[in-house]
C-alpha positions as CSV (number, residue, x, y, z in Angstrom):
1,X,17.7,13.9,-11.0
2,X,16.4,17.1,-9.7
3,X,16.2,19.6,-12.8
4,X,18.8,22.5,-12.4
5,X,17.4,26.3,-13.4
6,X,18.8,28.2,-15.7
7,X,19.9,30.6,-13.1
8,X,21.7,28.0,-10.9
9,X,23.7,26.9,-14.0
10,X,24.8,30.6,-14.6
11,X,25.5,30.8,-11.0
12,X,27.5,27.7,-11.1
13,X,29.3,28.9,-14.2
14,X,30.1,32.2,-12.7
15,X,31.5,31.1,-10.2
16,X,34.0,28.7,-11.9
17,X,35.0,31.6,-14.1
18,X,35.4,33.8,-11.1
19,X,37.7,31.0,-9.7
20,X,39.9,30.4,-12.2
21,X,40.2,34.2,-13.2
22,X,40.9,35.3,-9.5
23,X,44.3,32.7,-9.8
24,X,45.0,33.9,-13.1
25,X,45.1,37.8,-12.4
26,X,46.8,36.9,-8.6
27,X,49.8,35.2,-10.8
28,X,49.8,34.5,-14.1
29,X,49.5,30.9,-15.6
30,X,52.4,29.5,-17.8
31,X,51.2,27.3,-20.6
32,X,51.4,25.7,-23.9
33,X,55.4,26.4,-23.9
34,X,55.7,24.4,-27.2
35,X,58.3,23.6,-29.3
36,X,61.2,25.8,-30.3
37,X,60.5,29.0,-32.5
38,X,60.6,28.6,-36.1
39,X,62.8,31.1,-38.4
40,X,60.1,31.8,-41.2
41,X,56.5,32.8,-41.9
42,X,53.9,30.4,-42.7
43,X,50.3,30.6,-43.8
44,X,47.8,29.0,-41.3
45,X,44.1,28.3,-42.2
46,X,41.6,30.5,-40.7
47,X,39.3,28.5,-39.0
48,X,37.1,28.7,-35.3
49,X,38.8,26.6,-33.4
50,X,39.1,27.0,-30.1
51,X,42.7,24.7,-29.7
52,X,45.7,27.3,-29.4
53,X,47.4,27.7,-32.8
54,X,50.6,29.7,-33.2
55,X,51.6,32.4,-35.5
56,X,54.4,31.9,-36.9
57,X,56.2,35.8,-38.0
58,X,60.0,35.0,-38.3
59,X,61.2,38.2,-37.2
60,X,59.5,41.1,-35.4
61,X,61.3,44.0,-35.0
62,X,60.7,46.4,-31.6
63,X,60.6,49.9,-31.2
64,X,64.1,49.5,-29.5
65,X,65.5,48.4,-32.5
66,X,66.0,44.9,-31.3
67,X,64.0,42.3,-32.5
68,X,62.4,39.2,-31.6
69,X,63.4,36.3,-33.5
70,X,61.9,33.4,-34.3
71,X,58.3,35.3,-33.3
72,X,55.3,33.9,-32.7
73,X,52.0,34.6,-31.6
74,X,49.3,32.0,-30.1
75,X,45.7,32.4,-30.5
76,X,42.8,30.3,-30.5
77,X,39.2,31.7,-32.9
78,X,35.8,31.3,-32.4
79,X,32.5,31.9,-34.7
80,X,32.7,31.9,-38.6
81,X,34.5,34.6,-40.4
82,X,32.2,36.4,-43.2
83,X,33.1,36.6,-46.6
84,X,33.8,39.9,-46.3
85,X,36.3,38.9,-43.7
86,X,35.1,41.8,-41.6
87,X,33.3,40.6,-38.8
88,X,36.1,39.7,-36.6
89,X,36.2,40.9,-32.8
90,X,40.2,40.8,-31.9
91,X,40.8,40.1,-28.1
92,X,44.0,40.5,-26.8
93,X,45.2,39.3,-23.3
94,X,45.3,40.9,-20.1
95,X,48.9,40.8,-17.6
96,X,50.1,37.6,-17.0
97,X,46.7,36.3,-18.5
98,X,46.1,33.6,-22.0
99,X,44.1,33.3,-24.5
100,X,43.0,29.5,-22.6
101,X,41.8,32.1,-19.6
102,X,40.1,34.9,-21.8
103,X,38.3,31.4,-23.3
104,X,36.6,31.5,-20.1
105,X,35.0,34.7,-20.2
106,X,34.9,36.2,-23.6
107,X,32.9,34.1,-26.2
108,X,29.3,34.2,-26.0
109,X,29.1,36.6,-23.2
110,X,31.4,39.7,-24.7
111,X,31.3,39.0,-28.3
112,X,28.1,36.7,-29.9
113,X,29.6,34.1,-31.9
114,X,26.3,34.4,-34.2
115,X,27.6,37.5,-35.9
116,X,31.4,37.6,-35.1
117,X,34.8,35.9,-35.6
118,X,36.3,35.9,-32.2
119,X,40.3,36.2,-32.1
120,X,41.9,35.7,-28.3
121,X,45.6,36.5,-28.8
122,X,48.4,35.7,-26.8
123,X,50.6,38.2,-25.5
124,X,54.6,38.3,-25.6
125,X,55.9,37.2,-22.2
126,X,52.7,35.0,-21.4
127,X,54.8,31.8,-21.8
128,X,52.6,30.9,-25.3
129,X,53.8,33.7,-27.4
130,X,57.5,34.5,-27.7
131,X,59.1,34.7,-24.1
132,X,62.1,34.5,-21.9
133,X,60.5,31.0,-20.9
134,X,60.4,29.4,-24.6
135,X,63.0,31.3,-26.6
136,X,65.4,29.0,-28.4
137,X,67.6,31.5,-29.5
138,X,67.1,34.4,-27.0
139,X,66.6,32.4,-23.4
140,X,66.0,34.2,-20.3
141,X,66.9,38.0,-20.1
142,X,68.3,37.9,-23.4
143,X,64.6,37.9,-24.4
144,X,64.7,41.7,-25.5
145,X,62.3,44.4,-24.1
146,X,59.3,45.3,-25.7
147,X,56.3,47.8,-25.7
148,X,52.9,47.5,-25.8
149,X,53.0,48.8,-29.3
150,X,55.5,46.3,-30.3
151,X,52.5,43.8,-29.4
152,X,49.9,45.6,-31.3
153,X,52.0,45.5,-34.7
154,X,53.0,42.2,-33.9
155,X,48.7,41.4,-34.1
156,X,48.6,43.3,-37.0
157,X,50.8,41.2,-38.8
158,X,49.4,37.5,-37.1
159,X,45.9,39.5,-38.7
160,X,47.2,39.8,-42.3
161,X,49.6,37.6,-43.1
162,X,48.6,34.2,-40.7
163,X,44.7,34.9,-40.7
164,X,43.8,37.1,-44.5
165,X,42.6,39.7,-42.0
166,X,42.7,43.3,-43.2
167,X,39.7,45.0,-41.0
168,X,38.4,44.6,-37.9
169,X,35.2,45.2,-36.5
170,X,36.4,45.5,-33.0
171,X,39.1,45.1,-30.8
172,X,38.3,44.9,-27.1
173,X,40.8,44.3,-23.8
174,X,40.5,43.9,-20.4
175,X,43.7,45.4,-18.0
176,X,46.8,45.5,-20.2
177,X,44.1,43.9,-22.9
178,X,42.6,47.0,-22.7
179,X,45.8,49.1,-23.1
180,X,46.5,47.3,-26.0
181,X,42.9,48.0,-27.7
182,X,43.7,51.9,-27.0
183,X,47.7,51.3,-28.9
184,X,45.5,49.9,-31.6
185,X,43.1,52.9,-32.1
186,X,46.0,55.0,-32.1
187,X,48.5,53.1,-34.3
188,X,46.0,52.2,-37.1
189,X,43.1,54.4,-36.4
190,X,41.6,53.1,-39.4
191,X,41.8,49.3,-39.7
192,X,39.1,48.6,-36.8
193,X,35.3,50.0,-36.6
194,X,35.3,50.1,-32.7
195,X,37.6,49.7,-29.8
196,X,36.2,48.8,-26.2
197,X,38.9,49.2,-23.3
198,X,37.6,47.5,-19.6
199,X,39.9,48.7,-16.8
200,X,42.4,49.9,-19.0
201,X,44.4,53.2,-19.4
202,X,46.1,55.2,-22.2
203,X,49.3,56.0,-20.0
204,X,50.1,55.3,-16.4
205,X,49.4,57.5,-13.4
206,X,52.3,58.3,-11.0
207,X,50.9,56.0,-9.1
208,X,50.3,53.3,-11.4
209,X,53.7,53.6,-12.2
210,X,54.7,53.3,-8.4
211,X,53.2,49.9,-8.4
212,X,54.6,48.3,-11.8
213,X,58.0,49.9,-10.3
214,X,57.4,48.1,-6.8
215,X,56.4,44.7,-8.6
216,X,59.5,45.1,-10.5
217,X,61.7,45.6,-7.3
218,X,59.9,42.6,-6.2
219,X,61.4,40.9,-8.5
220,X,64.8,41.5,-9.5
221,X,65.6,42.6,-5.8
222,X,64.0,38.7,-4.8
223,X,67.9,36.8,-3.7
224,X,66.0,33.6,-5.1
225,X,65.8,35.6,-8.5
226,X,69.3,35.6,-9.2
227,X,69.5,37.8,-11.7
228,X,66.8,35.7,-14.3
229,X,69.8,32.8,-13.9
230,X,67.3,31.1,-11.3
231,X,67.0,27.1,-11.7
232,X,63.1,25.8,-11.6
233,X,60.6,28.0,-10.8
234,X,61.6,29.5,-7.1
235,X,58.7,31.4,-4.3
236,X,59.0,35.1,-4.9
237,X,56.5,35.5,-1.9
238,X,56.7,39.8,-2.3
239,X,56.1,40.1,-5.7
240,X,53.3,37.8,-5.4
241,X,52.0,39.7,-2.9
242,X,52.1,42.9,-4.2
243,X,49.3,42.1,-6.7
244,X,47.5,40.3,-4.3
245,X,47.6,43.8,-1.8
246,X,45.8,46.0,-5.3
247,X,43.4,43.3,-7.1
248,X,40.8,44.7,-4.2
249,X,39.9,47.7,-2.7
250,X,40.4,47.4,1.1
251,X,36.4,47.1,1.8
252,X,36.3,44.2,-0.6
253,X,39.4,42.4,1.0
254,X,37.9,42.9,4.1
255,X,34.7,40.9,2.9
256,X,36.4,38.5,1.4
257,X,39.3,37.2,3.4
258,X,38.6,36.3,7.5
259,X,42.0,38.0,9.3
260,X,42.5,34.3,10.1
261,X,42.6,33.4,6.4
262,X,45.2,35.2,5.3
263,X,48.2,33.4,5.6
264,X,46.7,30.7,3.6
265,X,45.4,33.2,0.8
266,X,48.6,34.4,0.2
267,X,50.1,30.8,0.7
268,X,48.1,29.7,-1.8
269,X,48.7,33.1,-4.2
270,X,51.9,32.3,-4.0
271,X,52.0,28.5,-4.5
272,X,49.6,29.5,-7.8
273,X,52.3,32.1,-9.4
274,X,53.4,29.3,-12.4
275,X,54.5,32.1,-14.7
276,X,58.1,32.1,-15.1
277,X,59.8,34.9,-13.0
278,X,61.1,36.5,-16.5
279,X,58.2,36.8,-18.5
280,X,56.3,38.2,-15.7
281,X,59.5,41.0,-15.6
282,X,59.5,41.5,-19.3
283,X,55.2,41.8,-19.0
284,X,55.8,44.6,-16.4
285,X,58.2,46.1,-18.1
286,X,55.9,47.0,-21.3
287,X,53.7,48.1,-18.9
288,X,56.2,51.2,-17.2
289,X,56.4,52.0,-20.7
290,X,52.9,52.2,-22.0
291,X,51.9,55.5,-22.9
292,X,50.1,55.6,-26.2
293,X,50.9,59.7,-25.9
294,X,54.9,59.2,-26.3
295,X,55.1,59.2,-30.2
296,X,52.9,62.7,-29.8
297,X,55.1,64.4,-27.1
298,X,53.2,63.6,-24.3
299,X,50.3,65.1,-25.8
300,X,47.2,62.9,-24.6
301,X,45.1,65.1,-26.8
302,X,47.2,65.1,-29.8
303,X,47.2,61.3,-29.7
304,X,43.1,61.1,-29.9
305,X,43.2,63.0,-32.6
306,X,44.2,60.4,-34.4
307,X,41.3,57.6,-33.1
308,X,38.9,57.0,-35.2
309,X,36.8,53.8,-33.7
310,X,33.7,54.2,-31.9
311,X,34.8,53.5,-28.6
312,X,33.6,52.1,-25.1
313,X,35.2,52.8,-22.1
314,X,34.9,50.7,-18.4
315,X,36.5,51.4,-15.9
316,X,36.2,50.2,-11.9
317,X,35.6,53.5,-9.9
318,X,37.8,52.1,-7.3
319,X,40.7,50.2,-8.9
320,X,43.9,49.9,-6.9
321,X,45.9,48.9,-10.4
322,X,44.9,50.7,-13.2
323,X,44.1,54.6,-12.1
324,X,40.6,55.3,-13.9
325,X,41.5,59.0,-14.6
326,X,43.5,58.8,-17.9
327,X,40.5,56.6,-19.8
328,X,37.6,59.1,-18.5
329,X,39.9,61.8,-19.8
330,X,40.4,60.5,-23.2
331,X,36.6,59.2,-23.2
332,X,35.8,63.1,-22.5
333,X,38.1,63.7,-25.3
334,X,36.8,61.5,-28.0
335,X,33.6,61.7,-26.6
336,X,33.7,57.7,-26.1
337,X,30.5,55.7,-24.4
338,X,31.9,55.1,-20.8
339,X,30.5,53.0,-18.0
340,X,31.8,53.4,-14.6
341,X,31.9,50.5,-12.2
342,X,30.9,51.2,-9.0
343,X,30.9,47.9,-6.2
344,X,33.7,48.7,-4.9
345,X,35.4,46.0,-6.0
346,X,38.4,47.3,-7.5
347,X,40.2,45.9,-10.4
348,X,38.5,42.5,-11.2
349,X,35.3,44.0,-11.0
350,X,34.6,43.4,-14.9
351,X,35.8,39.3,-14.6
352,X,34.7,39.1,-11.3
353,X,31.8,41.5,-9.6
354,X,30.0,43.2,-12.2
355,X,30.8,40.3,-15.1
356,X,27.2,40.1,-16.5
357,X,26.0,43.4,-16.2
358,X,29.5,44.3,-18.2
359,X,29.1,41.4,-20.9
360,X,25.7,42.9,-21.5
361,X,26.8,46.4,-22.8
362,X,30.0,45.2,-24.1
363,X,27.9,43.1,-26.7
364,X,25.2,45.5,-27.1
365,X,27.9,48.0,-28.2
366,X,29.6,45.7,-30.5
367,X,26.6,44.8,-32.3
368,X,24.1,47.7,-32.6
369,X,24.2,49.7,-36.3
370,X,26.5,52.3,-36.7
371,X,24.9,55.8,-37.1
């Protein structure tokens, strides 16, 4: 057998990544739907392990004053956790995305399991966490609403009471990932060391909101919706489509999809959206509402007062989905470390354009001395 270069096995791997991240960021993947919630907290041993454990909270209260009951969180570790228990890098996941998908990417490349305890958390509406898709008490839309700060303080208390976790060194986030790493350094300023956000924003633009709002439509306007009461898992061609019209910028769409080849892109987009119809809602629906600024009157300035991580800041120059403005403004702010993508890629240029070069800084950043 002919021997393979190191460079053709990272070219291999790449593009394997790239493959299965592209499907995952088109439409969302619905997995590990498990068993029915349980009603009460229980201790899990901390361990890397890259299997999917879940989190079991009991009841997590939302900023609405609803709560989510029988909560849980799924998450899957990596590494070895010091015995200071202060080495661990928390990643949470991106729109539609699971910690399965960030499994992919993140260890090794992002964060080096030599030195750090690698945490990939499942979001609410994912299908792995709590959902409209796996609720045994709250099915469908009577899933409640929640925020992207309802997620952070449901991490914080997976961190304490599941893992013995009471500081972080980092918590990093790609997309709504990211947006979740910025909730964090605002909520508990204190309990992480540093905070890197990759295509990622404090608060929407009016035209990021335009989008969310439009994929929304999509949705609940979609006659094969039905109101969430749907049976299966039914074609909503449009709000597939939607994301597949912003992932790239125009040039890069061009490049990558023949005119010829685009009615069986979007067939296959479309016959790849597994996530069911109501978590994807509920997932854009904490994303109209994110704003880490709200709880400070709007004042962006007023809420990076309160950050206190070192922070690194990515962002696409380019990206149709996540406006870029907000995070350089609150990089200027904080005086953050930024790096500006510039392929023209769009919004998957950190998983997949400008992955290594990304991966490089990212982990250089998370493991040189602090000052």
């Amino acid at each position: 057998m002919r021997p393979v270069s190191a460079a053709a096995r990272e070219r291999e791997a790449q593009g394997h990544v790239i493959r299965a991240l592209v499907v995952v960021a088109r439409v969302g993947l619905g997995c590990g739907r498990g068993s029915p919630p349980a009603a009460a907290p229980r201790a899990t041993t901390v361990a890397a392990d890259p299997d999917l454990h879940l989190a079991e909270l009991g009841r997590c209260a939302l900023e609405s004053g609803r709560s989510i009951e029988g909560c849980r969180l799924g998450y899957r570790t990596f590494g070895t956790l010091n015995a200071a228990r202060d080495n661990a890098v928390l990643v949470p996941t991106w729109f539609t995305g699971t910690s399965k998908d960030l499994a992919a990417l993140i260890p090794g490349r992002f964060v080096d399991l030599r030195r750090f305890f690698l945490i990939l958390v499942d979001a609410f509406g994912n299908g792995v966490s709590s959902s409209p898709s796996n609720s045994a008490v709250q099915p469908r839309l009577q899933f409640p609403q929640f925020t992207i700060r309802d997620l952070v303080e449901a991490q914080l208390r997976m961190l304490e009471s599941t893992l013995g976790i009471h500081h972080l060194h980092a918590v990093v986030g790609i997309s709504m990932g990211g947006m979740q790493a910025l909730q964090w350094s605002v909520s508990h300023p204190t309990f992480m060391d540093r905070v890197v956000a990759m295509a990622a924003s404090p608060r929407s633009t009016s035209q990021d909101l335009l989008l969310w709002t439009t994929e929304l439509h999509a949705i609940v306007d979609d006659a094969a919706y039905r109101n969430g009461e749907y049976a299966g898992h039914p074609t909503l061609r449009t709000a597939t489509d939607v994301m597949e019209l912003t992932l790239w910028t125009p040039g890069h769409r061009a490049l990558r999809t023949k005119p010829a080849d685009l009615p069986r892109t979007l067939a296959k987009a479309e016959n790849d959206a597994t996530l069911d119809w109501n978590d994807r809602r509920r997932q854009v629906e904490a994303l109209l509402a994110h704003d880490v600024s709200a709880p400070y009157g709007g004042s962006l300035v007023a809420a990076a007062e309160r950050m206190r991580a070192r922070t690194l800041i990515v962002v696409a120059e380019r990206d149709l989905v996540v406006s870029p403005i907000p995070a350089l403004q609150l990089a200027k702010t904080i005086d953050a470390e930024t790096l500006v993508l510039e392929s023209g890629c769009g919004h998957l240029a950190v998983q997949a354009c400008e992955t290594a070069a990304v991966a490089e800084r990212v982990s250089a950043f998370l493991g040189r001395s602090s000052p």
